[in-house]
N, C-alpha and C positions, 0 to 999 in steps of 0.2 A: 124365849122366842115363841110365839102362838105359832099354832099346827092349823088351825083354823086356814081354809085353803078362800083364796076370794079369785074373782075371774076379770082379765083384762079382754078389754074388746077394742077393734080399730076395724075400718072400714076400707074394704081393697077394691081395686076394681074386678070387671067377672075373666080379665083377661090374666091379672096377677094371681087372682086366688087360683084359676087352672093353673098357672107354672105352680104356684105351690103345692097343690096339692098331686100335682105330676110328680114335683122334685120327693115330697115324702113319702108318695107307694116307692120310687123308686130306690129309696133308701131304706125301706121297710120301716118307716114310723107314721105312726100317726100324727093326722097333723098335731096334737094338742103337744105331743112330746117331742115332736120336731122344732113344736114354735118354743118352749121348756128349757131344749138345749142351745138356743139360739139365744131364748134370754142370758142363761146360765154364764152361755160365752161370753156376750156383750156386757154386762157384767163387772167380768170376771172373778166372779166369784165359784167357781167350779172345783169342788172338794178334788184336794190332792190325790190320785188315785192310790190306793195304799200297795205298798209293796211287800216282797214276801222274800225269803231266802232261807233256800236248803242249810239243813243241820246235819253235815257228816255224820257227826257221833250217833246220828239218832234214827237209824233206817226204821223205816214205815213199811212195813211187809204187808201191812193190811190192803186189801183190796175192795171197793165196793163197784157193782154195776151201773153204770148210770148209760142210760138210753135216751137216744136224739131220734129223731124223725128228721130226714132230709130226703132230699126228691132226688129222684135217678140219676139227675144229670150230675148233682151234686157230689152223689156217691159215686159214679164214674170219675168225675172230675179229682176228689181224693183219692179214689183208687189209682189215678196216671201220678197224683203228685208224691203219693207212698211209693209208687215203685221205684219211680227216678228219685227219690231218697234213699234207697234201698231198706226197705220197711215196709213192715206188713202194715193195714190200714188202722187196725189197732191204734200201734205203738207211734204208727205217726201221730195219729190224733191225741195221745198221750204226747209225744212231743209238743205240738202245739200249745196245749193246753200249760206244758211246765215253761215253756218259752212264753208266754202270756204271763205267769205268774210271776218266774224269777226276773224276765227281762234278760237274759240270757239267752245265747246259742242252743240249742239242743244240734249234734252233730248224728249225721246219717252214719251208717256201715262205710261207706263209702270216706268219708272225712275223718272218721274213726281209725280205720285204717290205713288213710295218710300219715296223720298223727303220729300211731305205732310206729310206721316204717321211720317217720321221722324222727322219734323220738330214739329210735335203737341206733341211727346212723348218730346224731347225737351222742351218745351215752361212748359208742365208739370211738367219737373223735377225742371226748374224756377220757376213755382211758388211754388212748395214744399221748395227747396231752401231758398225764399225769407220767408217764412213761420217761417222756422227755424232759421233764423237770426234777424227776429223779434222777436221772442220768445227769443233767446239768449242776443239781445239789451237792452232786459227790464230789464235783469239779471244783478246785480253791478262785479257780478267775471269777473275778469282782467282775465282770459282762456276760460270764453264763449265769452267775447266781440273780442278777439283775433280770433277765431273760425268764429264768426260772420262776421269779416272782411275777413276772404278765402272765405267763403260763399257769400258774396255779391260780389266779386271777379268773382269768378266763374260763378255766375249768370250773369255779365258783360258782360264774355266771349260768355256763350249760347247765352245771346238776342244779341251779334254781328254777331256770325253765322246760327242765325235765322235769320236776316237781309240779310245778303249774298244769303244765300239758297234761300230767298222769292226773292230776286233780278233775281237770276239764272232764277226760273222757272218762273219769269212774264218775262224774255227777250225773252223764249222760249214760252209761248204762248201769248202773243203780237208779234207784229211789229210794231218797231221803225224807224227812220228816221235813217238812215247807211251813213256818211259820209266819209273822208278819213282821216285817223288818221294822226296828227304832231308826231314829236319825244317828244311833251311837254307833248301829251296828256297819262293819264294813263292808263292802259289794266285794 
C-alpha cells in the first residue's frame, strides 16, 4: 500500500463550510482531520482499536511522570470529579487512563468498600451454609442429604464470586503490567 498522501477537494457553500468549521474547533479538530475521521467512518474502514489487558502475575512497580497541560476550569472540574470518586486527582486520572486501556471498571474508595462489605457478608452466609450442610450430611434421610447438596452447591457459587469480586478490587488497587490483548486472550 503507497504512503504517498494525495488530497481530495469538493466544493461547499460559505454557509456549510461555517457549520463545519464551527462543529471542528468545537470538537477540537482540525478541519483536515475531522474531514479524516469522517472519511475513515464512512468507509468503514477504521483500524480496530487495540486492546490491552492486565497481567496479575506480573506487577509493574515502575512508575514514570508524564505531564498534561490543562486549563483551570479543567482542573477544577477533575478535582470535583476525583473527590466524588473518593480519590485524589492523581489516582483518578490514573483511573481513567487504566479504564481507557483495559475497558474495564476502575472502582472508587467508595465502591471498593461496598465490595468488601459485600463480599465478607458473603463469605458469612458461606460459612453458615457450609454449617448447615454439615449438619444435614451427618443425617441418613435421603431429603436432608438432597438439601445438603443445593447447599454445597450454592456455597460453590458464593466462594466463585467471592473470588471474582476479590480479583476486581485488587486489579483496581494494584497495578499490573498491561499488555495488548490477542483474540485468544480472555477479558
Amino acid at each position: 500500500m503507497s504512503t504517498e498522501l494525495r488530497q481530495i477537494k469538493t466544493r461547499v457553500t460559505a454557509e456549510f463550510q461555517a457549520r463545519w468549521k464551527a462543529k471542528c474547533a468545537s470538537a477540537h479538530l482540525s478541519d483536515s482531520d475531522a474531514l479524516r475521521l469522517a472519511m475513515l467512518q464512512f468507509i468503514g474502514d477504521s483500524a480496530a482499536p487495540v486492546s490491552y489487558m492486565a497481567i496479575a502475575e506480573c506487577p509493574d512497580m515502575s512508575r514514570r511522570r508524564q505531564e498534561i497541560r490543562l486549563a483551570d476550569s479543567e482542573i477544577e472540574g477533575i478535582s470535583e470529579l476525583a473527590q466524588a470518586f473518593g480519590a485524589s486527582r492523581p489516582k483518578y486520572l490514573v483511573n481513567l487512563v487504566r479504564g481507557h486501556l483495559l475497558r474495564e471498571p476502575q472502582l472508587g474508595m467508595t465502591e471498593l468498600a461496598g465490595l468488601g462489605e459485600s463480599n465478607k457478608q458473603l463469605a458469612a452466609l458461606g460459612r453458615h451454609f457450609n454449617q448447615i450442610a454439615k449438619k444435614l450430611n451427618s443425617d441418613e434421610n435421603v431429603e436432608a442429604h438432597s438439601i445438603a447438596q443445593a447447599l454445597n452447591r450454592l456455597k460453590e457459587e458464593i466462594d466463585e464470586h467471592l473470588a471474582y469480586v476479590y480479583r476486581v478490587m485488587r486489579s483496581n488497587l494494584d497495578r499490573w503490567s498491561i499488555v495488548e490483548a490477542t483474540n485468544d486472550d480472555d477479558r
